[in-house]
N, C-alpha and C positions, 0 to 999 in steps of 0.2 A: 147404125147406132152411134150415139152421141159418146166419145168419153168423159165422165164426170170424176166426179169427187161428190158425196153426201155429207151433208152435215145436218142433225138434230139440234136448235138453238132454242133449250127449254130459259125463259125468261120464267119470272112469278107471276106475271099475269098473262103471257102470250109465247105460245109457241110454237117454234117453227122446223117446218123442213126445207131447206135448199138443195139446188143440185147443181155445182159449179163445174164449167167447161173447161178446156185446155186453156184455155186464157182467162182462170177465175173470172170471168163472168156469171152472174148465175143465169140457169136457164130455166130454174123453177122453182118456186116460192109459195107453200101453203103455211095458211098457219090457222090455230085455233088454241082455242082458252077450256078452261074444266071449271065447275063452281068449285069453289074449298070445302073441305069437310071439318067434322069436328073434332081431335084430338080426345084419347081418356082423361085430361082437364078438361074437357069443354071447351078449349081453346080454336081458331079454325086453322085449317093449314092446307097443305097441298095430300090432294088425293092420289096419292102414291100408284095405287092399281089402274083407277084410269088413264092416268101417265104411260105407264107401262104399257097396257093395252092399246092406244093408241099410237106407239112405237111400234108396238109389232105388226098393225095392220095397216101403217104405211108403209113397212119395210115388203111387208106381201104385196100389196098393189105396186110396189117399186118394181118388185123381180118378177110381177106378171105383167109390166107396161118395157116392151121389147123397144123403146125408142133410146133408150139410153144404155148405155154399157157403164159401168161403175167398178170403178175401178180402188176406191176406197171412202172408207165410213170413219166421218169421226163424232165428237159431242161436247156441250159446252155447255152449262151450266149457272143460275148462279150461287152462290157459295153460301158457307155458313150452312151449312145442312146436313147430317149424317144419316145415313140407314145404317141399321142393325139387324144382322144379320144369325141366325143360329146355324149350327151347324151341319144343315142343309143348304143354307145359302137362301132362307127366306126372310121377308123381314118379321120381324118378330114388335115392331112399334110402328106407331104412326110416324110417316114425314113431321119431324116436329118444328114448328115455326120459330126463327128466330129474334121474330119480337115476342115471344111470351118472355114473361116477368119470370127474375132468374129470383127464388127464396130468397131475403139478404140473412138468415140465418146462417144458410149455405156459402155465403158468397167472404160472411166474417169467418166463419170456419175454415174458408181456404188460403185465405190472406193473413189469418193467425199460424196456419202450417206452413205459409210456404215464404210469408216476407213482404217489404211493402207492396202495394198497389202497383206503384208508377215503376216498379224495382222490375218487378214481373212482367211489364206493361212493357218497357224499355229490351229489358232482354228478348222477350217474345217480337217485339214490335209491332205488340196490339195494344190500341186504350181497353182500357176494361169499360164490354161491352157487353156485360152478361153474357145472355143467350147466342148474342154476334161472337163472341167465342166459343167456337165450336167444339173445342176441346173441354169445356166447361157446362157441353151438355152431357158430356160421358162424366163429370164428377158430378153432375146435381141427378142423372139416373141412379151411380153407384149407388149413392146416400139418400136420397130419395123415393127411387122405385128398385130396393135390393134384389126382389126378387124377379124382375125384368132384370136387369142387371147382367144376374146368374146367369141367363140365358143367352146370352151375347156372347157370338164366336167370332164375330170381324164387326167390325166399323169401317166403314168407308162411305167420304164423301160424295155426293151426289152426281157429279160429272162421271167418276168410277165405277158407280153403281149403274148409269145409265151403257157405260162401256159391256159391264159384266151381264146385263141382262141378252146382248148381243154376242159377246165372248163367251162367258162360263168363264174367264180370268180376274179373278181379282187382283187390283195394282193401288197404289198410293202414289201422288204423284204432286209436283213440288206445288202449283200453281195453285192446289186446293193445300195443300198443307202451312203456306207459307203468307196467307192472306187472314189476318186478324183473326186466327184460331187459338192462340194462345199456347198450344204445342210446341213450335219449333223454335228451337234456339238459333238467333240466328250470329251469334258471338260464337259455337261452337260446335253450328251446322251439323245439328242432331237432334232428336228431342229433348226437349226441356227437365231437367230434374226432374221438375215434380208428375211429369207425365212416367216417367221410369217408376219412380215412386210410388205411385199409385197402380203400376203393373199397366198401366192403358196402351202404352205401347207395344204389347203385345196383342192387342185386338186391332191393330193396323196393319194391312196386307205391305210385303215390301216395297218398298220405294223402287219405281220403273222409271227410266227415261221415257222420255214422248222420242225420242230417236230405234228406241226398240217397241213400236207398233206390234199388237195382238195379228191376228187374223182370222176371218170366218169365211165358211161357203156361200156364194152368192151364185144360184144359178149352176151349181155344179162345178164350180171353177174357185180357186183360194184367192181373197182381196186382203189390203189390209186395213184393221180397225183399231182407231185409237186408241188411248189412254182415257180420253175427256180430259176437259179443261174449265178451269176457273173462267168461268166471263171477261172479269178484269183483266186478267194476265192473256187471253185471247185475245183482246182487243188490240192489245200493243203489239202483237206478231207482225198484222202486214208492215210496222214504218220497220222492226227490226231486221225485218227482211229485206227492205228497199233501202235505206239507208246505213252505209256506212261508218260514217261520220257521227260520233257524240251528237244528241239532240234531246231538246224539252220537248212534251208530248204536253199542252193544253189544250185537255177534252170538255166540251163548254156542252152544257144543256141546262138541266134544273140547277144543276153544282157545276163550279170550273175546276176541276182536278186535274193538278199540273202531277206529270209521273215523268221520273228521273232514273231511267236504266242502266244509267252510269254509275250508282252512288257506289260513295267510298268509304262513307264513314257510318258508322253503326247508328243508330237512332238514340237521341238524348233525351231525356225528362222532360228538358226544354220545348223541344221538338214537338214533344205528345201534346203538351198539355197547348200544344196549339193545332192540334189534330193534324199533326203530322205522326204517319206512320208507314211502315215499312211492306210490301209481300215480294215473294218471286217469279220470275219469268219462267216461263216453259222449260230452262236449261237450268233452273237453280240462282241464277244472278241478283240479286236485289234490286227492288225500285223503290225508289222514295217517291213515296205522295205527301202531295199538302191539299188540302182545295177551302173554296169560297162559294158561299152563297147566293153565285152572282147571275144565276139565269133566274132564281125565284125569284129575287128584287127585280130584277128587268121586268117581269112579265106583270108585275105590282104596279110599278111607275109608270110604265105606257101604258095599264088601262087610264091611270091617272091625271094623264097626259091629252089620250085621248079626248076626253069627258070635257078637260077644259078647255081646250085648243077646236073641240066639235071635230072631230078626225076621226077616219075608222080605225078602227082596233089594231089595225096591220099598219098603222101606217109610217110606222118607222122603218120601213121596207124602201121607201123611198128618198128618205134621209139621206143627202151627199154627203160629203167628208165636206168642209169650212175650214179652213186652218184660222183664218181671223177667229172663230169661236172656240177656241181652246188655247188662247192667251194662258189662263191661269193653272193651265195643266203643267206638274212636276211632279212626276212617277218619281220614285226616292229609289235609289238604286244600292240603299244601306242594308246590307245584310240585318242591322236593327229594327229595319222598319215594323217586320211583324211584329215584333214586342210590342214597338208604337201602334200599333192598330189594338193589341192585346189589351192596353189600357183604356182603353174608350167601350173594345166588344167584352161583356161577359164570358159569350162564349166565343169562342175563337172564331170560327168557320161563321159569324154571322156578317149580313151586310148593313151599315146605316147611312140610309140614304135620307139625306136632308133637305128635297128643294125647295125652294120658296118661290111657285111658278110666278106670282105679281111681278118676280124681278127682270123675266123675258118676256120679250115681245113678239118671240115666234114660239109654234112649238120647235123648229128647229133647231133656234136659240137653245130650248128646255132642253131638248134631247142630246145635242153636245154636253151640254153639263153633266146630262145623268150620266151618261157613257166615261166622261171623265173621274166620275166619283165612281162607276163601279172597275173601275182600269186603276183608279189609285188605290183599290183595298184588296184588290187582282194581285198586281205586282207583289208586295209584300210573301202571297205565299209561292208565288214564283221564286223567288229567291229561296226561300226555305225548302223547297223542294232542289232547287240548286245548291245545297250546300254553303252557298252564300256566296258563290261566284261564279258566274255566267259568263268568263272568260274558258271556262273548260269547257265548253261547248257552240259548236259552228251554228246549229239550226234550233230556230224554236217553230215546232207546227203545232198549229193549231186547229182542230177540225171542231163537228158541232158549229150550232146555231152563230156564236159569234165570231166565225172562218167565217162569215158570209157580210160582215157587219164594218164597213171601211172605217167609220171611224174609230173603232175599238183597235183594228189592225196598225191604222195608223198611230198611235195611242205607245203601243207596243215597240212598234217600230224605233218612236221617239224616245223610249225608255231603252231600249237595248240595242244600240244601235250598231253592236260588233256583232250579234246576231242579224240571220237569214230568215226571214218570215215565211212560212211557207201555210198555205192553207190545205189540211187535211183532207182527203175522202174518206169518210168514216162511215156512207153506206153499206150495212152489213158488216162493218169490221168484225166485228166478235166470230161472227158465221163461218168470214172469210182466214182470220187467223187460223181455225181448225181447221180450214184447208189444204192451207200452206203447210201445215205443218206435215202432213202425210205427204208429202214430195211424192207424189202417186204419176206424175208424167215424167 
């Protein structure tokens, strides 16, 4: 028998189960999707029971398929989601989705009791994001559905909830607590005023370490079973494991979110209102995010690219690095620069890409250029996410689509030149964080 590690990796559209070896490898990879249902709004969302259901009769075909010995179970999530629990420990509401539209009757009522927007926003170190604050689904239940409401004996997040249907333990735990929920104070690393105030923090199971693991019977024998984790805050396990050394973490796909697990300074008004915001690691410690819209523009402009250049769709794949084609590249190394970007984007986190193909003669003329205009509106919240100096830090990694892309890397390189480039493995990251973290060999 193989010794593993399992993890459960419920995404919103796709989920999965792996089973990683002594050398986090995985050795086995399903995954499947459920349709949504529809919410008492009418609204759709995640079908909570077939979820469930589908956990437990992979966990059966696990402990009846004798090739593997398992040796611990974790779970990972993504965030923004609570179940409500009565006290039975069933749920008493639907998974409720956190793009449904938050009342704004509800929303001036809470920001007339509790102070400004950006005040509350700053302290929490979430933007007000409705429904994405998750702690703001327990005050639009209070006052909205009273008498669902009443019935509610715990709240816990989704990752914990997935833990407890395997445990029978309920825990609270930083990773979901500390990521754009509006809850936690992160100035006085506690809940938030107005969460005392409104009694909500007493429908929160106590705060556990992910260091003190639950445990279940498997097979007749005791393993150990996680806490669950936040997605985000799971993905950053494997570099915090492997590297010692301070480092930027740029996670590049549809968005490029730079995350800073160094930070030192609390989160500013400034900051938000350029979608920069704050959660925690598996241990508690803050990270600062900023990010940019700079995979969706990419994938905009090389269809764009393609059409006029007659090229296939992929074919920035084969794009060299040209240093003669990046003459007018000058990454701004100004802790000001976001602002400067801020005045041109409405909204912060947008990208504006301007080519004017007549003026190249190759596509790979065009495609330098694009890559340099999305590297100069890049940088900017790289810095912001740095606190404004990337002297405090040795390494910048990068994984995702544009770890793969030389001239963006080189781009980087040329902006930060006392940094270490280093390109990401971020296959299964999230999966593989929740593996790490059960130290199970």
């Amino acid at each position: 028998m193989v010794p593993c590690v399992a993890v459960f990796d419920i995404g919103k559209t796709n989920k999965k189960f792996l089973l990683f070896d002594q050398n986090y490898q995985i050795i086995k990879d399903e995954e499947t999707s459920f349709e949504e249902i529809t919410d008492d709004d009418g609204d759709s969302g995640e079908d909570l029971t077939a979820l469930a259901n589908w956990l437990r009769s992979t966990w059966q075909t696990l402990e009846a398929d004798t090739n593997f010995d398992v040796k611990a179970v974790n779970f990972t999530t993504y965030g923004a989601s609570l179940v409500h629990l009565n006290s039975q420990g069933e749920p008493i509401t639907p998974l409720y989705n956190y793009l449904k539209p938050f009342p704004l009757g509800l929303e001036e009522q809470f920001y007339k009791a509790y102070g400004d927007k950006m005040l509350v926003a700053a302290q929490t170190s979430s933007p007000a994001l409705g429904m994405l604050n998750s702690g703001l689904q327990l005050y639009w239940l209070k006052y909205g559905k009273p008498d669902v409401f009443r019935e509610i004996a715990h709240s816990i997040h989704l990752p914990q909830y997935i833990s407890f249907l395997f445990t029978g333990q309920m825990a609270t735990d930083y990773t979901s607590l500390g990521c754009h929920t509006a809850l936690w104070s992160f100035e006085k690393n506690s809940y938030h005023d107005w969460v005392r105030a409104e009694g909500l923090d007493k429908l929160f199971p106590p705060l556990r370490q992910h260091s003190e693991p639950t445990e279940i019977t498997f097979r007749g024998k005791v393993i150990k079973a996680g806490l669950g984790l936040h997605d985000s805050s799971s993905a950053l396990i494997p570099y915090l494991k492997q590297y010692q050394e301070p480092f930027l973490l740029l996670s590049t796909g549809t968005w490029g979110i730079t995350l800073n697990p160094f930070a030192k300074k609390h989160l500013t008004i400034a900051e938000l209102k350029q979608d920069c915001l704050q959660y925690l690691t598996y241990t508690g410690n803050p990270v600062k995010a900023s990010r940019k819209f700079i995979g969706n523009a990419h994938e905009v402009q090389v269809k764009l690219l393609a059409e006029h250049y007659q090229k296939p769709a992929d074919y920035f794949k084969q794009v060299a690095y040209n240093e003669s084609l990046i003459e007018n590249f000058g990454g701004s190394t100004s802790p000001d620069a976001a602002n400067e970007v801020l005045v041109k984007d409405k909204i912060a986190t947008a990208v504006q890409i301007e080519l004017d193909l007549a003026l190249y003669n190759s596509y790979e003329e065009a495609y330098h250029q694009l890559v340099v205009e999305l590297a100069e509106q890049q940088i900017p919240s790289i810095l912001l996410a740095a606190e404004g100096d990337t002297n405090n830090f040795s390494i910048l990694l990068v994984d995702g689509g544009f770890s793969k892309n030389p001239i963006f890397m080189a781009l980087l390189q040329k902006t930060f030149p006392n940094l270490r480039m280093k390109a990401g493995k971020s296959a299964q990251g999230t999966a593989l964080g929740a593996a790490l973290v059960m130290d199970a060999f």
